[in-house]
C-alpha positions as CSV (number, residue, x, y, z in Angstrom):
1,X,-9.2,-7.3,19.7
2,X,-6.7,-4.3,19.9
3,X,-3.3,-4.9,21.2
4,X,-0.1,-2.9,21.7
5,X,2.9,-3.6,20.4
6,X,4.7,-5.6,22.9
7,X,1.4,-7.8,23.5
8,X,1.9,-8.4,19.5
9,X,5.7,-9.4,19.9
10,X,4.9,-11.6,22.4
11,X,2.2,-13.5,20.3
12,X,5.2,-13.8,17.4
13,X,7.6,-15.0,19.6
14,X,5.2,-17.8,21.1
15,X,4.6,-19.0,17.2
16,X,6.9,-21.1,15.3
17,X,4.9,-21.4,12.0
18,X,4.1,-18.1,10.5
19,X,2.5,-16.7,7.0
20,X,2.6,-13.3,6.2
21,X,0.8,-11.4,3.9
22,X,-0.2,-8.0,2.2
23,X,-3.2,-7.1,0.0
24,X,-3.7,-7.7,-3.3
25,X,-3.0,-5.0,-6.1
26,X,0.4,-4.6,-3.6
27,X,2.2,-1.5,-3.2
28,X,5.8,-1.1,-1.9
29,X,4.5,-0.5,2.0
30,X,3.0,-3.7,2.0
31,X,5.6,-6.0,0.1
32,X,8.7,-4.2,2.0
33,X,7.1,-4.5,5.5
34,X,6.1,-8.2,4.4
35,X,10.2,-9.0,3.4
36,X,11.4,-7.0,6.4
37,X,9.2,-9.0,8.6
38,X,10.1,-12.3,7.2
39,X,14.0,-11.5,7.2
40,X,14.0,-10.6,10.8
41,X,11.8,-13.8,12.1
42,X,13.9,-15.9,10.2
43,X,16.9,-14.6,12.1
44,X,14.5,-15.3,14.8
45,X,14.5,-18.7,13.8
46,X,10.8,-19.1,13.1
47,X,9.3,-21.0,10.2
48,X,8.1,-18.2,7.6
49,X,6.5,-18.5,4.7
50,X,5.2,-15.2,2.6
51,X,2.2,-15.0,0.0
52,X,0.9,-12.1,-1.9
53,X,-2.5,-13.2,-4.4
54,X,-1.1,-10.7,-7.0
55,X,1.3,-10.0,-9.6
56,X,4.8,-7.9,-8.3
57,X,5.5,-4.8,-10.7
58,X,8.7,-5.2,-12.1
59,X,9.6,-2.0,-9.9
60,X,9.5,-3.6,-6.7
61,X,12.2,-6.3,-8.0
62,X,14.6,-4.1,-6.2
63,X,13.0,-5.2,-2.9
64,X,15.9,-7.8,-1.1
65,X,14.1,-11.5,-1.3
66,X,10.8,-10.0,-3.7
67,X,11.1,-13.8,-5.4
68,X,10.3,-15.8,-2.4
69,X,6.9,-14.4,-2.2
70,X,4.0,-17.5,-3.1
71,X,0.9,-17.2,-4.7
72,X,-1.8,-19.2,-2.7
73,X,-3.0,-22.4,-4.0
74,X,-3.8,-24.9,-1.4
75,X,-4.8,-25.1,2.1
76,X,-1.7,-24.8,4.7
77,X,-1.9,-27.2,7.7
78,X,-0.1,-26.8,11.2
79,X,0.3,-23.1,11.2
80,X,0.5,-20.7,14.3
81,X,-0.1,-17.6,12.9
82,X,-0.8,-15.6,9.8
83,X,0.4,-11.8,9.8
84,X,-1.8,-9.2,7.9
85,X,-0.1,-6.6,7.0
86,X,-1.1,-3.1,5.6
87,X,-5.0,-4.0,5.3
88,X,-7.2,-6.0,6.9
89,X,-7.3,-9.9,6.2
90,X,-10.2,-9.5,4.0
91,X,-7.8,-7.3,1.1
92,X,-5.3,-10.6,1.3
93,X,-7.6,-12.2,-1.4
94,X,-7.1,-15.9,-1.7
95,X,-4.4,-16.1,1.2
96,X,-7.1,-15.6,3.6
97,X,-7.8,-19.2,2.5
98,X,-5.2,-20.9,3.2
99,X,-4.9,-21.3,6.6
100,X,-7.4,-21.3,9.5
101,X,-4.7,-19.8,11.9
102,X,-5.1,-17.2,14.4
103,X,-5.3,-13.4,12.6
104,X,-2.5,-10.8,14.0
105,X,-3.3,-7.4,11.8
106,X,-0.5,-4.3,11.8
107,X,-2.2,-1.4,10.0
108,X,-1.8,1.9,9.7
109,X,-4.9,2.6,7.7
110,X,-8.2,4.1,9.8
111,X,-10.2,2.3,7.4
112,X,-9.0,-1.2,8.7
113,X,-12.5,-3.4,9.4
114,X,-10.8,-4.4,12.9
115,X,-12.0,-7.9,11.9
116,X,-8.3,-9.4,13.1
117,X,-8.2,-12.1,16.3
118,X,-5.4,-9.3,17.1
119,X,-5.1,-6.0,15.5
120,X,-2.7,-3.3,16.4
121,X,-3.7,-0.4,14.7
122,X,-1.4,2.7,14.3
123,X,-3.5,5.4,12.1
124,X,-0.6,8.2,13.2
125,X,2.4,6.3,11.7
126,X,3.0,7.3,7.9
127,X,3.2,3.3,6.7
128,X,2.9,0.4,8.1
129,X,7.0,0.1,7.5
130,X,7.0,2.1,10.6
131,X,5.2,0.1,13.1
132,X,7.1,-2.9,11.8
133,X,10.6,-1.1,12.6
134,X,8.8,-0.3,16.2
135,X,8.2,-4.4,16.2
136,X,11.4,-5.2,15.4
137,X,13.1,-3.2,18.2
138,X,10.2,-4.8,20.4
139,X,11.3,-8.2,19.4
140,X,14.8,-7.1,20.0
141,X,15.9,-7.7,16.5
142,X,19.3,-7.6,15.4
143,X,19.1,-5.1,12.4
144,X,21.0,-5.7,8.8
145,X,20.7,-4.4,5.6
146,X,17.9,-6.6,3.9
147,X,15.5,-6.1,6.6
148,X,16.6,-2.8,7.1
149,X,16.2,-2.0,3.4
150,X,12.8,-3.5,2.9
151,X,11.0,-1.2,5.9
152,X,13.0,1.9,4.6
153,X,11.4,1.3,1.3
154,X,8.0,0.6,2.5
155,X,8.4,4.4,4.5
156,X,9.9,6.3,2.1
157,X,7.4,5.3,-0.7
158,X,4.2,5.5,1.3
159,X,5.3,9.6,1.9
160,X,6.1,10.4,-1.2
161,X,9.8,9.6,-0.2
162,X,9.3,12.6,2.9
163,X,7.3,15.1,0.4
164,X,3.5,14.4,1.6
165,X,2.1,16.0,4.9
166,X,2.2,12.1,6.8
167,X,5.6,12.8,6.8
168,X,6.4,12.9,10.6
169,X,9.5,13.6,12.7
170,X,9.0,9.9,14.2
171,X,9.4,9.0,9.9
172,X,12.4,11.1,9.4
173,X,14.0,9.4,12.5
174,X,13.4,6.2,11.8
175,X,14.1,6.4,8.0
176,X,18.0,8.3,9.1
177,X,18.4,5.1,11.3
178,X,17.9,2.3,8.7
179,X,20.5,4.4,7.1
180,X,23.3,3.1,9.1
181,X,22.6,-0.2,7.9
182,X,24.1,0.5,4.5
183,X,20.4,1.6,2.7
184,X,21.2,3.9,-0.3
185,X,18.2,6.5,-0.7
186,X,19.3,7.3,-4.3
187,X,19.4,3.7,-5.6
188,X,16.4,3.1,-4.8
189,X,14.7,6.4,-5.6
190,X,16.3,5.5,-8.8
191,X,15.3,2.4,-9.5
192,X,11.5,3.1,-8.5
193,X,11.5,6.5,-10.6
194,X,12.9,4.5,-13.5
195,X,10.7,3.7,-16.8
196,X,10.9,1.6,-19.8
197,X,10.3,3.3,-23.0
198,X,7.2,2.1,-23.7
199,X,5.3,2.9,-20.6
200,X,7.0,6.6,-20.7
201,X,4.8,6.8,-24.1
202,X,1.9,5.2,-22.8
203,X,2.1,7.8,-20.2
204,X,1.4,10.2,-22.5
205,X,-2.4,8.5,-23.5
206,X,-3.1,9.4,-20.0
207,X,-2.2,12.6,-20.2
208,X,-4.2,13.3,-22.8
209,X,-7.0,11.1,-21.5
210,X,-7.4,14.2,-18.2
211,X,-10.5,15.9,-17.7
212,X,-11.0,18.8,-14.9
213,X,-14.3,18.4,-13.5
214,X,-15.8,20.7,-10.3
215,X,-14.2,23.7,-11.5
216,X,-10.9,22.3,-12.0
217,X,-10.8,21.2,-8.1
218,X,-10.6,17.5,-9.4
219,X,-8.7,16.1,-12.3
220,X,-9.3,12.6,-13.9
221,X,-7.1,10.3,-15.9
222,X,-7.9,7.6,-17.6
223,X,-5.8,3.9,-18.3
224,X,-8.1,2.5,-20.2
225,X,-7.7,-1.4,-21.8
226,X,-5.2,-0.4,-24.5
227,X,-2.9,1.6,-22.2
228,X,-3.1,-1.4,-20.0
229,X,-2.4,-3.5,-22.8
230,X,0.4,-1.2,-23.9
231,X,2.2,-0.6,-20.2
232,X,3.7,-2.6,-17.9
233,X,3.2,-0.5,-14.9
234,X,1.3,2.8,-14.0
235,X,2.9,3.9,-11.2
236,X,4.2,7.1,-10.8
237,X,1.0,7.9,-13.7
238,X,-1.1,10.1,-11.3
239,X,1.3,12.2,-9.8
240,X,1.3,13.8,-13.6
241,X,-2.1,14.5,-12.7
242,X,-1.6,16.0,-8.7
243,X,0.8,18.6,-10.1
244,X,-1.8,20.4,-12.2
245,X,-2.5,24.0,-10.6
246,X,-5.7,24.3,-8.9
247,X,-6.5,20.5,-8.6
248,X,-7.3,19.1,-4.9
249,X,-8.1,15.7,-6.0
250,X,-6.0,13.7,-8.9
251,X,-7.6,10.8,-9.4
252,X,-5.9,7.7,-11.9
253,X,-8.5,5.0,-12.9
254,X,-7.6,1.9,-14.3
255,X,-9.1,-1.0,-16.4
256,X,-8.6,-4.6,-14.9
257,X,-11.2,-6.2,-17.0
258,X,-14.5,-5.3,-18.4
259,X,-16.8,-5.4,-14.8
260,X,-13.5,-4.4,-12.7
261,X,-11.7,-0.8,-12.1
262,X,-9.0,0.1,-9.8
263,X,-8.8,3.3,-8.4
264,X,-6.4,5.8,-7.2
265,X,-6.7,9.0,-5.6
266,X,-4.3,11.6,-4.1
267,X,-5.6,14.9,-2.5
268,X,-4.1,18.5,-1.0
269,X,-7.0,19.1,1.1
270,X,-10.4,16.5,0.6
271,X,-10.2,13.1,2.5
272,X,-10.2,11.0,0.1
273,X,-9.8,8.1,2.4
274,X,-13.3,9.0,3.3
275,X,-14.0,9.0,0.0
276,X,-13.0,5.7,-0.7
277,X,-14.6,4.3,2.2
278,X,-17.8,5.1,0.9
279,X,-16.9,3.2,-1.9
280,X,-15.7,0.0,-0.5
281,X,-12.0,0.9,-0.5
282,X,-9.9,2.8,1.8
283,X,-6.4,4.6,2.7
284,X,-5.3,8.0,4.0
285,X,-6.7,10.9,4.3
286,X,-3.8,12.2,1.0
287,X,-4.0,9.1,-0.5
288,X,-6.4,6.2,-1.1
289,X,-8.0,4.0,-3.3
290,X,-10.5,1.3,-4.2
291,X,-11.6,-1.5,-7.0
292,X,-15.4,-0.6,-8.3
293,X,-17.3,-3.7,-10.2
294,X,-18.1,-1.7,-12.9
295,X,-16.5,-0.9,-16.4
296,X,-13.9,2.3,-16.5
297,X,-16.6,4.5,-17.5
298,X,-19.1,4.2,-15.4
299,X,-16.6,4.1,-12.4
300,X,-15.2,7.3,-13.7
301,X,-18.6,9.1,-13.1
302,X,-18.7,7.3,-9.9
303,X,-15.9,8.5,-8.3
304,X,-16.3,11.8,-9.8
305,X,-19.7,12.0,-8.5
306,X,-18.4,10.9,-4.7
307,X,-15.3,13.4,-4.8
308,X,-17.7,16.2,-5.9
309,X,-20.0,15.1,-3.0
310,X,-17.6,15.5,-0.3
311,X,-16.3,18.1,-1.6
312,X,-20.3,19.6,-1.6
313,X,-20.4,18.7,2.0
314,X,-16.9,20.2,3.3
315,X,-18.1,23.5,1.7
316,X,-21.2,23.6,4.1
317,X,-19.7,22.6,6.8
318,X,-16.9,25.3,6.4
């Protein structure tokens, strides 16, 4: 069931006992709209408790409260309602679990299964960090620097901190109003840029590993088990791979085990959020992913083979 925004805040402020919760394989929209969440109803004076079935890079350490995250484990009793955020409850993993509560969904995503009790769905707004900040002022939330630092960061990473085209003037606002709260752009630009030394090497097997396929429209790179092994974290790996001249398509895949590959995909023009929808995953249209059961190599001719077929069909329709 669709709601708006102040139908949502009024279904927050009737609970006491909250979960929230992002999906697995997190990103920094997720886990910052997840903290700024929790630090605002906790002003509130609601009960909160936040879970994440994942690991946290080390990255996202800079996030204000990253440690109070849970993994799930058992079955949570007496709860009012559990908070999706960034996905649909089905990408929470295990959390979905743990509690039979009533489902309230914020997503930005057009791939979202609308499978929610409650979904308010906002496929215009750059991250979901943004429709939180429009909750917030619903809720009539007294702003400080925590919370305000969490959504900034979940904005300002999910547009290529204001470089990709879902950068909006409703972004630009809201991110130059978190400002006031003490955020500082550079440190954490700085922090989330940084690398150690040996995943700056490692970067350089991927490199190597990148094959141009479609006429050089599409360009593949590979993390295969020993860079995994080798690395800590990938990000930042595939935009080495978006920057190459004449690619649409940069695609990063990634070993998880020996039947599981995540995948990650940035475009200039294809929709690769269709793309991964046809593969059981989802995103934007610039930028999306999805987890194939399959080993790296066959998942690699997989998504090759999809990203040349929309590509195939754009050309006709054109």
């Amino acid at each position: 069931m669709k709601i708006t925004i102040n139908e949502a805040a009024v279904k927050i402020n009737d609970a006491q006992s909250i979960i929230i919760a992002p999906h697995v394989n997190p990103d920094c929209d997720g886990l910052g709209s997840t903290l700024g969440l929790y630090h605002a109803l906790i002003k509130k004076g609601h009960k909160v408790r936040i879970f994440v079935d994942d690991d946290i890079p080390e990255a996202y350490h800079i996030l204000p409260g990253w440690e109070i995250f849970e993994r799930p484990v058992q079955k949570i009793d007496n709860v009012d309602l559990f908070i999706v955020l960034d996905a649909e409850p089905e990408r929470t993993g295990r959390v979905r679990e743990i509690t039979d509560a009533p489902i309230l969904n914020f997503d930005h995503h057009r791939s979202n299964t609308k499978t929610a009790d409650f979904l308010y769905l906002a496929p215009e707004r750059a991250a979901t960090g943004e429709i939180i900040y429009e909750l917030l002022t619903a809720l009539d939330v007294d702003m400080d620097h925590d919370i305000a630092m969490s959504i900034y960061t979940a904005i300002a990473t999910d547009c290529g901190f204001f470089r990709y085209s879902n950068t909006t003037a409703f972004t630009m606002y809201t991110a130059g109003k978190l400002l006031e709260y003490g955020v500082k752009p550079n440190l954490i630009s700085e922090a989330l840029e940084e690398k150690k030394y040996a995943d700056l090497k490692t970067m350089a097997d991927v490199i190597y590993s990148i094959e141009l396929h479609n006429g050089g429209a599409i360009a593949v790179a590979s993390a295969d088990k020993a860079v995994m092994e080798k690395c800590d974290s990938t990000e930042g790996f595939i935009d080495c791979v978006r920057i190459i001249k004449g690619v649409d398509v940069a695609v990063l895949v990634k070993y998880a085990d020996e039947a599981l590959t995540r995948v990650s995909m940035r475009s200039k023009k294809t929709d690769v959020a269709a793309v991964a929808e046809n593969l059981g995953g989802g995103g934007h249209i610039r930028a999306a992913g999805c987890s194939l059961n399959m080993p790296l190599d066959e998942a690699r001719k997989r998504v090759i083979a999809a990203i040349s077929e929309a590509m195939m069909e754009k050309q006709n329709v054109d």
